[in-house]
MDAnalysis code that builds the backbone (N, CA, C; Angstrom):
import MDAnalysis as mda
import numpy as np

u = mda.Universe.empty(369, n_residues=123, atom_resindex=np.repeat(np.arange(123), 3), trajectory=True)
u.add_TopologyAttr("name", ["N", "CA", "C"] * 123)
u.add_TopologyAttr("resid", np.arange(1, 124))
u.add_TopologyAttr("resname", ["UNK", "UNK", "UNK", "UNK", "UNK", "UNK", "UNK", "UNK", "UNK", "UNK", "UNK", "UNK", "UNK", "UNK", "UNK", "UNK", "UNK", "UNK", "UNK", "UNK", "UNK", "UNK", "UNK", "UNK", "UNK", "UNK", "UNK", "UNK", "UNK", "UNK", "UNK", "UNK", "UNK", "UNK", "UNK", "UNK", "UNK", "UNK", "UNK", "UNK", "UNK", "UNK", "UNK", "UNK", "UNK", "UNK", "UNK", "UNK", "UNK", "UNK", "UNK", "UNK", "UNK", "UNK", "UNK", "UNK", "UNK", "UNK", "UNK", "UNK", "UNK", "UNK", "UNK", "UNK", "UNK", "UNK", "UNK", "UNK", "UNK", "UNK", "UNK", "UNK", "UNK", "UNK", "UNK", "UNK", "UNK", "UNK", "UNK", "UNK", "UNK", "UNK", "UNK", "UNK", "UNK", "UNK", "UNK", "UNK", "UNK", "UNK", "UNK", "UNK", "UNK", "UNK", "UNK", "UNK", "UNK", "UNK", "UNK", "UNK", "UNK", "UNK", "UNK", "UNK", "UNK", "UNK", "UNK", "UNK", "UNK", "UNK", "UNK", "UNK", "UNK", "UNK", "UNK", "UNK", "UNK", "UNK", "UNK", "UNK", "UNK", "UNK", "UNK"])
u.atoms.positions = np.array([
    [-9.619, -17.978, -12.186],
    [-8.670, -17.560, -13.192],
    [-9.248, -16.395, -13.969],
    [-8.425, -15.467, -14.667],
    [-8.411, -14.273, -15.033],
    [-7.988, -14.036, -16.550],
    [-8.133, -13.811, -17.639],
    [-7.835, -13.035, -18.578],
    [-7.801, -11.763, -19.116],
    [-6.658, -11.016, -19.312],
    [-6.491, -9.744, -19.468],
    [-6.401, -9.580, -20.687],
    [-6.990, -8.507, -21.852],
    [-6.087, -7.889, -22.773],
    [-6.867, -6.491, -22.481],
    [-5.370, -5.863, -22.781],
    [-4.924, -4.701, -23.119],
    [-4.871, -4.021, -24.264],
    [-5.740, -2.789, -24.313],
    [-5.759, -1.774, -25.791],
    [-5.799, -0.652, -25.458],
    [-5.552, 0.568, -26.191],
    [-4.924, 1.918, -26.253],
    [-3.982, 2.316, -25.906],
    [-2.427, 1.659, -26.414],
    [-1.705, 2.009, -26.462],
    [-1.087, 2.614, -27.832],
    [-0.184, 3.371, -28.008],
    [-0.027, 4.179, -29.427],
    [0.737, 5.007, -29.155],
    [1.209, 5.902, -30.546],
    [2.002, 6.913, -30.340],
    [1.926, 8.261, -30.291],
    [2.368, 8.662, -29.757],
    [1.949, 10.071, -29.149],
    [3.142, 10.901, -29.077],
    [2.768, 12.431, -28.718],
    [4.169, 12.959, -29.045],
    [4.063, 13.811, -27.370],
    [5.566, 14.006, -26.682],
    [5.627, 14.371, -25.798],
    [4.740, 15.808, -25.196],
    [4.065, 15.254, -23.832],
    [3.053, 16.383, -23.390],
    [1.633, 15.959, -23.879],
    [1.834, 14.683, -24.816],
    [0.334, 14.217, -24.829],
    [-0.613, 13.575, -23.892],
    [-1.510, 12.510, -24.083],
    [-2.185, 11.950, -23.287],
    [-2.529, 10.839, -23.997],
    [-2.544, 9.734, -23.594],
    [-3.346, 8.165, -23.815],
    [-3.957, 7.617, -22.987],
    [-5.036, 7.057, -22.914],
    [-5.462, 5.755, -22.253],
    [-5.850, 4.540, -22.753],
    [-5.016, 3.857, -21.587],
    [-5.038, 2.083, -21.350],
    [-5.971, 1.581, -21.228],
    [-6.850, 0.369, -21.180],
    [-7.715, 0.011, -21.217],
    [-7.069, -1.770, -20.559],
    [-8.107, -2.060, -19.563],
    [-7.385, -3.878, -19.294],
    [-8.912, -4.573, -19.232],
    [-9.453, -5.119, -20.141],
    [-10.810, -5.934, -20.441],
    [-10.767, -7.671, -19.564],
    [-11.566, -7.582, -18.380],
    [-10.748, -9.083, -18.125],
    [-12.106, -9.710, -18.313],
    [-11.747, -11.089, -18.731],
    [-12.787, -11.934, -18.436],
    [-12.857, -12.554, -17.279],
    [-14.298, -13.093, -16.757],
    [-14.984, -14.303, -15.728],
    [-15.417, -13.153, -14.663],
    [-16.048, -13.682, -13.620],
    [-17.444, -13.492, -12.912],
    [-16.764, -12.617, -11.846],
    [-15.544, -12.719, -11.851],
    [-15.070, -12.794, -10.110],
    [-14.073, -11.142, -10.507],
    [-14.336, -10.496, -11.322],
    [-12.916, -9.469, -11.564],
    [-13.086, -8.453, -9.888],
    [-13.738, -8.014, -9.500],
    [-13.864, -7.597, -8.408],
    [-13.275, -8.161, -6.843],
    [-12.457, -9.174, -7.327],
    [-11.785, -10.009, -6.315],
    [-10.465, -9.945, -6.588],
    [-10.221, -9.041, -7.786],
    [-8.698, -9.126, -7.947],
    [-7.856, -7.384, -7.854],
    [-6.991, -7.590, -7.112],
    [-6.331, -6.291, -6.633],
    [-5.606, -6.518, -8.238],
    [-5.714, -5.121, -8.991],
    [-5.346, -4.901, -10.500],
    [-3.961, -3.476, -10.587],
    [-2.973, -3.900, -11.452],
    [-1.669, -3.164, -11.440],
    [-1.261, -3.483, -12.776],
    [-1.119, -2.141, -13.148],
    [-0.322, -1.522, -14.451],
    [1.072, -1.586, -14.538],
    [1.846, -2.566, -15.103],
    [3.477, -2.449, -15.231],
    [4.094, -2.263, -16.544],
    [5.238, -1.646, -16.588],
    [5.640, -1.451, -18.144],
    [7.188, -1.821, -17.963],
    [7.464, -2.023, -19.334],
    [8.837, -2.741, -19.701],
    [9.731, -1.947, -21.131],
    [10.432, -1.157, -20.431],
    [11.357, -0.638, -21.888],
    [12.380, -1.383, -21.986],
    [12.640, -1.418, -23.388],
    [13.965, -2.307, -24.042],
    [15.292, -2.282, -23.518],
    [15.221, -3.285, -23.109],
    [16.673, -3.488, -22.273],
    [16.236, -3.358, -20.814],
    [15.631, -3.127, -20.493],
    [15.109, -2.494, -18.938],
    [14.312, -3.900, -18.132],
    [14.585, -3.943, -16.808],
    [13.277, -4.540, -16.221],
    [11.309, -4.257, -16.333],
    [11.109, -5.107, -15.997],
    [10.332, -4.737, -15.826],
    [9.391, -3.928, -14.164],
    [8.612, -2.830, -14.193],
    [8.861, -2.054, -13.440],
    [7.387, -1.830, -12.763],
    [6.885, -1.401, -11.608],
    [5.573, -1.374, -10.977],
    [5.288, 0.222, -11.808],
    [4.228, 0.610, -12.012],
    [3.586, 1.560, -12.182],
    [2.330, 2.192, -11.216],
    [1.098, 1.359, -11.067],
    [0.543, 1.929, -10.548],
    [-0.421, -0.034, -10.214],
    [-1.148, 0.289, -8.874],
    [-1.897, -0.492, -8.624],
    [-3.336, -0.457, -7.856],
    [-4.481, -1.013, -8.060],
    [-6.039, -0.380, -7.579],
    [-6.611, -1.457, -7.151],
    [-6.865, -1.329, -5.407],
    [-7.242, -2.583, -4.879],
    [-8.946, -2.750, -5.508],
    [-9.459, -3.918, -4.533],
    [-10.046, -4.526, -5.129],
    [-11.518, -3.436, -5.623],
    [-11.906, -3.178, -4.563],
    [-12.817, -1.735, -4.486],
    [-12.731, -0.885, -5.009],
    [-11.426, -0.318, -5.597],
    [-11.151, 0.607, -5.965],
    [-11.171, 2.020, -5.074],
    [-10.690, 1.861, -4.172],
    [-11.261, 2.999, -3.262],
    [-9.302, 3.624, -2.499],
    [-8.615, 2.202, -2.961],
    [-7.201, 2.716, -2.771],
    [-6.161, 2.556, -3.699],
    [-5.295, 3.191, -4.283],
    [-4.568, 3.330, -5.145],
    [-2.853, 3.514, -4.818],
    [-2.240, 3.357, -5.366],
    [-0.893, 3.077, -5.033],
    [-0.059, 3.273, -6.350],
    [0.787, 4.508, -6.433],
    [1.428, 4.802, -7.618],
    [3.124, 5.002, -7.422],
    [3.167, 4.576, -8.687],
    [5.069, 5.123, -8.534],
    [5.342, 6.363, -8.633],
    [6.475, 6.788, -8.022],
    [6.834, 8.422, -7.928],
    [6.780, 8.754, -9.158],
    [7.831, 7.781, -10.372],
    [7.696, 8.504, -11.502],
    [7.034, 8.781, -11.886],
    [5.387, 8.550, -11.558],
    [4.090, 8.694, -12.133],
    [2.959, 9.601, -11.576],
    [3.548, 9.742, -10.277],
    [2.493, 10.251, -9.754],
    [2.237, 11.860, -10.054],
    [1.075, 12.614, -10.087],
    [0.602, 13.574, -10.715],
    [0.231, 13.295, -12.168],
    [0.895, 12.606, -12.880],
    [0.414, 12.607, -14.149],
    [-0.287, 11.286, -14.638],
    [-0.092, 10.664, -13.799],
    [-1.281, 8.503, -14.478],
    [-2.507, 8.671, -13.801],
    [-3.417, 8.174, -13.945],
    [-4.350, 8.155, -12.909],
    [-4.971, 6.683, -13.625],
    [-5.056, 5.732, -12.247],
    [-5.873, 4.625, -12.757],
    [-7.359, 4.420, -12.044],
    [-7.909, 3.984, -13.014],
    [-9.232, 4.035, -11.944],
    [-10.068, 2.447, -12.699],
    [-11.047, 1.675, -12.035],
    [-11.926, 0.444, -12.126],
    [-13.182, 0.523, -12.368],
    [-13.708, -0.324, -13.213],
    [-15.108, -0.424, -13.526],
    [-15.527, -1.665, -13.342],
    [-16.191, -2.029, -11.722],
    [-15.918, -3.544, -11.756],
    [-17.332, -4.059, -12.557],
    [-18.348, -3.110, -12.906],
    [-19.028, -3.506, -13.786],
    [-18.996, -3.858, -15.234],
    [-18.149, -3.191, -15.412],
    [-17.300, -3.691, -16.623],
    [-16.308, -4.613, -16.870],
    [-15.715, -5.207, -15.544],
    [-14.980, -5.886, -15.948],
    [-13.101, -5.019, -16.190],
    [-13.124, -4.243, -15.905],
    [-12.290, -3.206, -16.677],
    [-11.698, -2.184, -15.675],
    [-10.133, -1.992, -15.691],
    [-9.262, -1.191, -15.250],
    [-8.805, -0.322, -16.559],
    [-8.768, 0.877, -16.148],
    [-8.330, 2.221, -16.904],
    [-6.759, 2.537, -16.377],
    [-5.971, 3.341, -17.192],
    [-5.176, 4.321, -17.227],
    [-4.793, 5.475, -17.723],
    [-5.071, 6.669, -16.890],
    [-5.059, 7.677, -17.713],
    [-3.612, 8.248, -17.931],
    [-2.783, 8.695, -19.010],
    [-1.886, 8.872, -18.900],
    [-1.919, 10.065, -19.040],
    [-1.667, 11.042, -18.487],
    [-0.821, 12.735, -19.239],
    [0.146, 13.073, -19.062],
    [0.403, 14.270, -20.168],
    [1.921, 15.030, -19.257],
    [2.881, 14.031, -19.816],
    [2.966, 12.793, -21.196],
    [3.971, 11.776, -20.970],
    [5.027, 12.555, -21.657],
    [6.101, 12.050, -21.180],
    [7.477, 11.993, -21.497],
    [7.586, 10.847, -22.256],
    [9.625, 10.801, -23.222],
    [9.852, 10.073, -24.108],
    [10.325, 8.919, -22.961],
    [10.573, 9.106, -22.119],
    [10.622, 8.208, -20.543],
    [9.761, 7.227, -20.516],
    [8.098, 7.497, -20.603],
    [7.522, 6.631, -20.090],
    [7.297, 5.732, -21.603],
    [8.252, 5.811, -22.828],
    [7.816, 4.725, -23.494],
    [8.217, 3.076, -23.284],
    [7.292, 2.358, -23.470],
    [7.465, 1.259, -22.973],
    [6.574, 0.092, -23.270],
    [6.399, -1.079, -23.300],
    [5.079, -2.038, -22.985],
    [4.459, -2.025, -21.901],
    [3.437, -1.658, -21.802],
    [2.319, -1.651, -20.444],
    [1.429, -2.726, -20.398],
    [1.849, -3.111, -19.099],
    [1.525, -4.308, -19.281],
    [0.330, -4.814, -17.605],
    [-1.105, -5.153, -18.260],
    [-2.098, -5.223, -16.987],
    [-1.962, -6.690, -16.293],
    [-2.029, -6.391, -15.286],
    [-1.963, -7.382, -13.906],
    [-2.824, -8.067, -12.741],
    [-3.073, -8.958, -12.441],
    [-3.716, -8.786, -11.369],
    [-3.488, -10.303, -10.508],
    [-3.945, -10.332, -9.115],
    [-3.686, -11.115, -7.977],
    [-5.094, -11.045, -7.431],
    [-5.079, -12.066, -6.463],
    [-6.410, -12.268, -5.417],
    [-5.844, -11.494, -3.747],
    [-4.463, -11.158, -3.667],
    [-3.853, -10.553, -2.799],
    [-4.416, -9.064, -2.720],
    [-3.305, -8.526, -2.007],
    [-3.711, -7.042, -1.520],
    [-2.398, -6.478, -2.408],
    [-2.515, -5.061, -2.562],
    [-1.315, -4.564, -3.253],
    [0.295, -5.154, -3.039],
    [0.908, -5.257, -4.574],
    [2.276, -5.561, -4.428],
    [2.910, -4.664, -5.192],
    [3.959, -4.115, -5.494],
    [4.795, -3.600, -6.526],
    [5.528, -4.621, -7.086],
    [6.035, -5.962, -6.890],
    [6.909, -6.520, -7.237],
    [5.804, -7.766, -8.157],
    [6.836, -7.902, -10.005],
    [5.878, -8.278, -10.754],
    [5.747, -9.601, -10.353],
    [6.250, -10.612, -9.774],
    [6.477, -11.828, -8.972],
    [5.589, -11.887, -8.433],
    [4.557, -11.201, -7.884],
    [3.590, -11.469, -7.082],
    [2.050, -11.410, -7.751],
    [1.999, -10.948, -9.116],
    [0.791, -11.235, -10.046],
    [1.280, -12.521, -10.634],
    [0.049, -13.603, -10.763],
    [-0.289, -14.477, -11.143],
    [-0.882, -14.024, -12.509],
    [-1.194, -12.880, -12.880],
    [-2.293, -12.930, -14.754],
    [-1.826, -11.990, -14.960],
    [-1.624, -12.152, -16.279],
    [-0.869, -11.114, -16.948],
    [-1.340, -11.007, -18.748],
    [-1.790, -9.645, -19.312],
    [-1.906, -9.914, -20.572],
    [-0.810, -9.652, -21.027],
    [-1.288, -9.442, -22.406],
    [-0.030, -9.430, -23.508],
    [0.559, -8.327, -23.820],
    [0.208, -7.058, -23.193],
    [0.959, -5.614, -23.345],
    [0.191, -4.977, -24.560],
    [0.026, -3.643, -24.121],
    [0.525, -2.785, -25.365],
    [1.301, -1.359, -25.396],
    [2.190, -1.434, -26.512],
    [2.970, -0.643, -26.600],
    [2.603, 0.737, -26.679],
    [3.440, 1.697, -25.901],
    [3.054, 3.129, -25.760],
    [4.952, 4.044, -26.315],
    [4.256, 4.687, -27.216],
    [5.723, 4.745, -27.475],
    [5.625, 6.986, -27.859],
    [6.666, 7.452, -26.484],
    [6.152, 9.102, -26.420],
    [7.783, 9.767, -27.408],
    [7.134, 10.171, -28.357],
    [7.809, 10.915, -29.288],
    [8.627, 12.261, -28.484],
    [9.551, 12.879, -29.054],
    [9.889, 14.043, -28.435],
    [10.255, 15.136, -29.224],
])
């Protein structure tokens, strides 16, 4: 089992940059394929980006790609997101993920989930 929280999310004004931060606890984080999802009001919730276990393959959504970049520190314990370039689009709850599987987009298929934090892009 896995615990996530999530910090650096905030507000920013369009064309800025933030990064996410996902802190997990226990021994094993290097066994879990880890994915970034976010949720705007009224909206589903939606795949963003995901970094297998190694970190050596990555898997992003169109809306994202060129401007997110996620990357792992399995010594740390810790998945990153870099955001740039955001739009008033990508505001939302971002929310970190992870499975003992191989990449999914669909949020049904993570088992751990933290508690979000909000990213909210001004315009």
């Amino acid at each position: 089992q896995v615990q996530l929280v999530e910090s650096g999310g905030g507000l920013v004004q369009a064309g800025g940059s933030l990064r996410l931060s996902c802190a997990a606890s226990g021994r094993t984080f290097s066994s879990y394929t880890m994915a970034w999802f976010r949720q705007a009001p009224g909206k589903e919730r939606e795949f963003v980006v995901a970094i297998a276990r190694s970190g050596g393959s990555t898997y992003y959504a169109d809306s994202v790609k060129g401007r997110f970049t996620v990357s792992r520190d399995n010594a740390k314990n810790t998945v990153y997101l870099q955001m740039n370039s955001l739009k008033p689009e990508d505001t939302a709850v971002y929310y970190c993920a992870a499975r003992l599987l191989g990449v999914a987009p669909n949020p049904s298929g993570y088992a751990y989930w933290g508690q979000g934090t909000q990213v909210t892009v001004s315009s």
